[in-house]
PyMOL Python script that loads the backbone (N, CA, C, O; Angstrom):
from pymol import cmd

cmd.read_pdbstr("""\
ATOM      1  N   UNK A   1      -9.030 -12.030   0.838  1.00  0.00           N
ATOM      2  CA  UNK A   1      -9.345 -10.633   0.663  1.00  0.00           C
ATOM      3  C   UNK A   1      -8.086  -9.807   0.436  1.00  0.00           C
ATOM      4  O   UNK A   1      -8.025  -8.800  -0.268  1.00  0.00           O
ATOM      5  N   UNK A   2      -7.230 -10.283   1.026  1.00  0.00           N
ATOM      6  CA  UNK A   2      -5.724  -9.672   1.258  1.00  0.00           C
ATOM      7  C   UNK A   2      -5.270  -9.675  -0.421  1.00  0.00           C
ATOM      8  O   UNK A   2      -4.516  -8.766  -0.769  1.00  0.00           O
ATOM      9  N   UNK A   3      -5.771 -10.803  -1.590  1.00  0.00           N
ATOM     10  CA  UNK A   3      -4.687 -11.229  -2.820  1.00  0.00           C
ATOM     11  C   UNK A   3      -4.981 -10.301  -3.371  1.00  0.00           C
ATOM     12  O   UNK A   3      -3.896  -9.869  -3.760  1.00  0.00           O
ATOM     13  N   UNK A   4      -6.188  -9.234  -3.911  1.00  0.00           N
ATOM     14  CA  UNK A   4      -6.467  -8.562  -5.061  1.00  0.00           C
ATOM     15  C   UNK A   4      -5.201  -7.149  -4.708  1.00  0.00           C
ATOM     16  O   UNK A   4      -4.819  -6.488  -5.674  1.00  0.00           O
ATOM     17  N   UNK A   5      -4.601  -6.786  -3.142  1.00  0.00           N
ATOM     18  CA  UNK A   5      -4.326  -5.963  -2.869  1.00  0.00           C
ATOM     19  C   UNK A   5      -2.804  -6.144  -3.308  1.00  0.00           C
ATOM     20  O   UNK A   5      -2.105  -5.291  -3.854  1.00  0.00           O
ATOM     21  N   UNK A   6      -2.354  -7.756  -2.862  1.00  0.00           N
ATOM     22  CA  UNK A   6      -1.202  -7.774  -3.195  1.00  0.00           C
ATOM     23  C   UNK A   6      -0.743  -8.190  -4.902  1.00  0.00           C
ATOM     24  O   UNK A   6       0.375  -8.310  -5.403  1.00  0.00           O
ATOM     25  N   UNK A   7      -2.236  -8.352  -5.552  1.00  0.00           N
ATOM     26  CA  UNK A   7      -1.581  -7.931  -6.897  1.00  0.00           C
ATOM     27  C   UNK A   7      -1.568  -6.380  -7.569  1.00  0.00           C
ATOM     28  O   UNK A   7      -0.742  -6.085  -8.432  1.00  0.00           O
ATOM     29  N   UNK A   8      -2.361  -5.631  -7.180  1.00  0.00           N
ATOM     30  CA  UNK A   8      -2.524  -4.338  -6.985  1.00  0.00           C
ATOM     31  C   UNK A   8      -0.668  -3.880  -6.728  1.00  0.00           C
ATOM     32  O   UNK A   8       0.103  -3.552  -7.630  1.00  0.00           O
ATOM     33  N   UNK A   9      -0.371  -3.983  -5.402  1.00  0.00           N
ATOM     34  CA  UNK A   9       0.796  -4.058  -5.244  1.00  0.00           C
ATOM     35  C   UNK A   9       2.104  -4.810  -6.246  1.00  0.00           C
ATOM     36  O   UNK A   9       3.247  -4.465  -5.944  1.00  0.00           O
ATOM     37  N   UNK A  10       1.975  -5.599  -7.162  1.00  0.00           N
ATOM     38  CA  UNK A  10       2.986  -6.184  -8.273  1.00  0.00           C
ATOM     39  C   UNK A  10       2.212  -5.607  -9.468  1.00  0.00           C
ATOM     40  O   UNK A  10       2.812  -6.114 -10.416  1.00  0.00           O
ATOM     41  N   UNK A  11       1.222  -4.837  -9.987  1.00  0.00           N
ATOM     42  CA  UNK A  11       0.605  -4.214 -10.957  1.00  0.00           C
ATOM     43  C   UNK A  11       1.986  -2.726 -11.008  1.00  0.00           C
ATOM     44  O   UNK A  11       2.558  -2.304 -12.013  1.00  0.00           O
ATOM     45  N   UNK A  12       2.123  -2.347  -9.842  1.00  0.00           N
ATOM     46  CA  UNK A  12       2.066  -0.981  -9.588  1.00  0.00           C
ATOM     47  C   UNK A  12       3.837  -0.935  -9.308  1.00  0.00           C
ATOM     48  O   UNK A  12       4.373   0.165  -9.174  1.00  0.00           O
ATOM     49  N   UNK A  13       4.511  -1.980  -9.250  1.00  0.00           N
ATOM     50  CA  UNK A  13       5.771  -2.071  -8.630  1.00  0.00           C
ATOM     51  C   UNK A  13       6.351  -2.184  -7.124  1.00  0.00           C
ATOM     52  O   UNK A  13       7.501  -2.318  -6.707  1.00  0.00           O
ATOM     53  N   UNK A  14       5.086  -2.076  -6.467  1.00  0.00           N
ATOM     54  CA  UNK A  14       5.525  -1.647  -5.075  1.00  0.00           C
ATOM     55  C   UNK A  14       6.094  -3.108  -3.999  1.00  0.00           C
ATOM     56  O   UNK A  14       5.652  -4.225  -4.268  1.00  0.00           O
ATOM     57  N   UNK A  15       6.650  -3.002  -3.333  1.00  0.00           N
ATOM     58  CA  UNK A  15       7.360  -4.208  -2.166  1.00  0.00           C
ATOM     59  C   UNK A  15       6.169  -4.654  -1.409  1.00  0.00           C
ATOM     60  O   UNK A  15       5.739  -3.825  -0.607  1.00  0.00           O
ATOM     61  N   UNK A  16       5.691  -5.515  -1.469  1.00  0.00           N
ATOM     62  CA  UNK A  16       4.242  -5.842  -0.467  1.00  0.00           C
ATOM     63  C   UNK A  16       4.612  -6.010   1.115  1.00  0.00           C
ATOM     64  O   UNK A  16       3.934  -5.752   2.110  1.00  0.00           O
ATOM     65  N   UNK A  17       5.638  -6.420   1.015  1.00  0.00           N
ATOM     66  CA  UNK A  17       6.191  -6.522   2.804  1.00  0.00           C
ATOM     67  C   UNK A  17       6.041  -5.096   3.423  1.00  0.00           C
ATOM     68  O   UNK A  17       5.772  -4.863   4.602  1.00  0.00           O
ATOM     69  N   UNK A  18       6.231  -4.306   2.568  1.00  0.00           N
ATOM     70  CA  UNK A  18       6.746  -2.742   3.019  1.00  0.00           C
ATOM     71  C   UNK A  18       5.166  -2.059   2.988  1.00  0.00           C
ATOM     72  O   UNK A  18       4.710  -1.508   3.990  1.00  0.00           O
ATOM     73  N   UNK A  19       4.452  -2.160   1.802  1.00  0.00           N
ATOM     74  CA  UNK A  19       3.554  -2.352   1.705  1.00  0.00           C
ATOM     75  C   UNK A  19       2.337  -2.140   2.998  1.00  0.00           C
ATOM     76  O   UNK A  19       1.633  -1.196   3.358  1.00  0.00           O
ATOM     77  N   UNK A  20       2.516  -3.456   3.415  1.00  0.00           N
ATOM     78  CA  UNK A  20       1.842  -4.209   4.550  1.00  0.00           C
ATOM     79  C   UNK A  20       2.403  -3.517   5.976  1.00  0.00           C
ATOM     80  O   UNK A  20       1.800  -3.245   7.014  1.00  0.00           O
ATOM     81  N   UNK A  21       3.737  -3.356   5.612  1.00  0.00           N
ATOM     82  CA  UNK A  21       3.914  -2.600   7.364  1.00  0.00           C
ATOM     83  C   UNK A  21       3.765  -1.548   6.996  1.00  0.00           C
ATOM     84  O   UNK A  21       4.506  -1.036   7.836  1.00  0.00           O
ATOM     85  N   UNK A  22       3.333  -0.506   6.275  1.00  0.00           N
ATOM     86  CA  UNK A  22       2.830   1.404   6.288  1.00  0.00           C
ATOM     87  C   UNK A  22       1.077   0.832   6.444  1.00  0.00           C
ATOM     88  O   UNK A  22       0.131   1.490   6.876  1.00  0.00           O
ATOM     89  N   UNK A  23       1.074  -0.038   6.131  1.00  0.00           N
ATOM     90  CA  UNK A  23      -0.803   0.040   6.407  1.00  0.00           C
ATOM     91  C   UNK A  23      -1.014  -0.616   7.817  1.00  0.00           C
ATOM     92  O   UNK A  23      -2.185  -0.792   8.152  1.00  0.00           O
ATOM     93  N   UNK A  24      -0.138  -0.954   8.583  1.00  0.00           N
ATOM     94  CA  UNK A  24      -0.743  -2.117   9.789  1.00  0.00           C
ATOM     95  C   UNK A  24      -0.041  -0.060  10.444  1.00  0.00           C
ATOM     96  O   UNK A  24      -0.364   0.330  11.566  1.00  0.00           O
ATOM     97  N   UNK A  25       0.474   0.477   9.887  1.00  0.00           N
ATOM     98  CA  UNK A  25       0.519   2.055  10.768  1.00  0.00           C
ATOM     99  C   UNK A  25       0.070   3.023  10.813  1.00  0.00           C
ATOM    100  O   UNK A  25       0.399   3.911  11.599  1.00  0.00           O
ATOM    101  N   UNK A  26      -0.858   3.090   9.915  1.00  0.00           N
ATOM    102  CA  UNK A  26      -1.652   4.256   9.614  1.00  0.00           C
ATOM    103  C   UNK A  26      -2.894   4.070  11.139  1.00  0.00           C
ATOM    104  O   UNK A  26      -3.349   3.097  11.739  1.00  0.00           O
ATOM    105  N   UNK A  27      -2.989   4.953  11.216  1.00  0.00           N
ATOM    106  CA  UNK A  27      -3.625   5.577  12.721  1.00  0.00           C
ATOM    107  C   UNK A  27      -4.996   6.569  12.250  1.00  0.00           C
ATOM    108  O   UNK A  27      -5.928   6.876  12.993  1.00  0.00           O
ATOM    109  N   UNK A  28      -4.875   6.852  11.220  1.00  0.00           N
ATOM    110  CA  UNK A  28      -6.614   7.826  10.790  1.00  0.00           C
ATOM    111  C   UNK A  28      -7.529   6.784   9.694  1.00  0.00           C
ATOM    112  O   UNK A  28      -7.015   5.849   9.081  1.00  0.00           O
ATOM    113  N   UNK A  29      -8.210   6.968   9.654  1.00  0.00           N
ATOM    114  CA  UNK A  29      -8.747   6.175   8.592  1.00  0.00           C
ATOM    115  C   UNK A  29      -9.479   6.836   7.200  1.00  0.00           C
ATOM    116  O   UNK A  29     -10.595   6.702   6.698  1.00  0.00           O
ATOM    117  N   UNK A  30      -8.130   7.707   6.802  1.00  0.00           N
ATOM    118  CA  UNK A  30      -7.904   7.539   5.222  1.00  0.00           C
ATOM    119  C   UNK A  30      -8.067   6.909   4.629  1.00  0.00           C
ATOM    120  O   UNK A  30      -6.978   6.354   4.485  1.00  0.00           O
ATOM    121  N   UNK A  31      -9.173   6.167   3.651  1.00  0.00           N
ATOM    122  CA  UNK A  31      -9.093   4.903   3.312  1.00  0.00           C
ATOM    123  C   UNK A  31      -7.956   4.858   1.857  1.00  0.00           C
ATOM    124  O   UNK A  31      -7.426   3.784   1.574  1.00  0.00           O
ATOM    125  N   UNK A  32      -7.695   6.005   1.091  1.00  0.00           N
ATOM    126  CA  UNK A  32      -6.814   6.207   0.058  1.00  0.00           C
ATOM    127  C   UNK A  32      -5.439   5.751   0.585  1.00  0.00           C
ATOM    128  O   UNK A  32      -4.587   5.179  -0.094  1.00  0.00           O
ATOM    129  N   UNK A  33      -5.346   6.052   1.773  1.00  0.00           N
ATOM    130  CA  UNK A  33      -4.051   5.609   2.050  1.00  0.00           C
ATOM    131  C   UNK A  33      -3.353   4.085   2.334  1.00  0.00           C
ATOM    132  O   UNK A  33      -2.196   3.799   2.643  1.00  0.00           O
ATOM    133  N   UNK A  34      -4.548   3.225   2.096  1.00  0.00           N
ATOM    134  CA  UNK A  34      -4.345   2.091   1.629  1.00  0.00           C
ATOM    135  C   UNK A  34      -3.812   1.343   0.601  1.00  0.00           C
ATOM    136  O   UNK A  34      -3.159   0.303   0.523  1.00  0.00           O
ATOM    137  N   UNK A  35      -4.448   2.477  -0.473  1.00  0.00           N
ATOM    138  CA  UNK A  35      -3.923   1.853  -1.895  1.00  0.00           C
ATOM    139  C   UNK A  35      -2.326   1.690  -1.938  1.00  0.00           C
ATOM    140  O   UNK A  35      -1.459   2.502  -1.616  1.00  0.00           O
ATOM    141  N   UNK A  36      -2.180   0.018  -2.576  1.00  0.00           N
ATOM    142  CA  UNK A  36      -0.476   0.389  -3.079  1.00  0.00           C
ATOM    143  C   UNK A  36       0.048   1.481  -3.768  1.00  0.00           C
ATOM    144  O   UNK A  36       1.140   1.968  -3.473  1.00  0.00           O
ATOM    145  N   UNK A  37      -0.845   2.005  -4.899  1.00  0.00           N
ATOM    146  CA  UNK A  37      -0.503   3.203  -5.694  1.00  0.00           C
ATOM    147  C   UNK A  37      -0.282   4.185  -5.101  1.00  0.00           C
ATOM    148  O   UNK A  37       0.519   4.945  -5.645  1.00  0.00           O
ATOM    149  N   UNK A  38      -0.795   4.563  -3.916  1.00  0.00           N
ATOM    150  CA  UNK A  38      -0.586   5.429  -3.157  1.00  0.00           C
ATOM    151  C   UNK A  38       0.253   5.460  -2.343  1.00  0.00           C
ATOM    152  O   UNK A  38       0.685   6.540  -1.939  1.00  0.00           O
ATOM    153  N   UNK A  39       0.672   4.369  -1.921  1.00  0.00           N
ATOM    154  CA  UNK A  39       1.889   4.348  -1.069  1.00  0.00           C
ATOM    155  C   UNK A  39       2.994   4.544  -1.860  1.00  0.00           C
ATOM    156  O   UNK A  39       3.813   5.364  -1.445  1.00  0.00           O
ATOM    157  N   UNK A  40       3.169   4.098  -2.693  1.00  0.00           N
ATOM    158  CA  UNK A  40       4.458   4.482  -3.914  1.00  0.00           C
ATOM    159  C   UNK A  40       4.521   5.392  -4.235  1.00  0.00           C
ATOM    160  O   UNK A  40       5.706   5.721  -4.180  1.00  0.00           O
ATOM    161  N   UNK A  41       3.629   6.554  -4.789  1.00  0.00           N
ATOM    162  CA  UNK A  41       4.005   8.040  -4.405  1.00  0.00           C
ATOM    163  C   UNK A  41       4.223   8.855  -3.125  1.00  0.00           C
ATOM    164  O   UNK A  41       4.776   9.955  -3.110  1.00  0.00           O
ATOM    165  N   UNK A  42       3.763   8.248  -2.111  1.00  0.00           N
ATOM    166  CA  UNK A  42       4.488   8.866  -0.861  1.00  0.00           C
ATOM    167  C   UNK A  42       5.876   7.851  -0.793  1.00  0.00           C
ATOM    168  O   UNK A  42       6.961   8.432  -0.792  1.00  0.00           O
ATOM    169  N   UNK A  43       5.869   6.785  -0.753  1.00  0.00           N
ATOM    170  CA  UNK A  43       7.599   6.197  -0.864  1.00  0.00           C
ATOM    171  C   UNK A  43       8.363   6.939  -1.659  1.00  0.00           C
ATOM    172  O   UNK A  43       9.419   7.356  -1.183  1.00  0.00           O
ATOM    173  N   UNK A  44       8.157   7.137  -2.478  1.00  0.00           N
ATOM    174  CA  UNK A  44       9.032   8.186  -3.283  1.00  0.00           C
ATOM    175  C   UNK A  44       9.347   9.533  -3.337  1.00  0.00           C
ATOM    176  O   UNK A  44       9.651  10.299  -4.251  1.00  0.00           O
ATOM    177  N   UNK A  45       9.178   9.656  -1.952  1.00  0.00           N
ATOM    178  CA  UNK A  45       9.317  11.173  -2.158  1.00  0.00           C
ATOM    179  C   UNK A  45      10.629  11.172  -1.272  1.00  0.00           C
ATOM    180  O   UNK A  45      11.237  12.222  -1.069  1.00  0.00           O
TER     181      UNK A  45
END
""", "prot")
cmd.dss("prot")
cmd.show_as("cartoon", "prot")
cmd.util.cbc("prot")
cmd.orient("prot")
């Protein structure tokens, strides 16, 4: 279940390690804030 996310994550450019530790921290359940795409515009800021 985990692979479609971590190609999602190499689609998009993002580090899957890094990835994986902002989602094992998220504390609300945003579910957008899952997406790799989404994490790469908040990484980048």
């Amino acid at each position: 279940m985990i692979y479609p996310f971590l190609a999602i994550c190499k689609k998009h450019e993002v580090n899957p390690y890094q990835w994986l530790r902002h989602i094992m921290s998220i504390t609300h359940k945003d579910l957008r804030d899952i997406y790799p795409q989404n994490f790469k515009d908040k990484s980048n800021l």
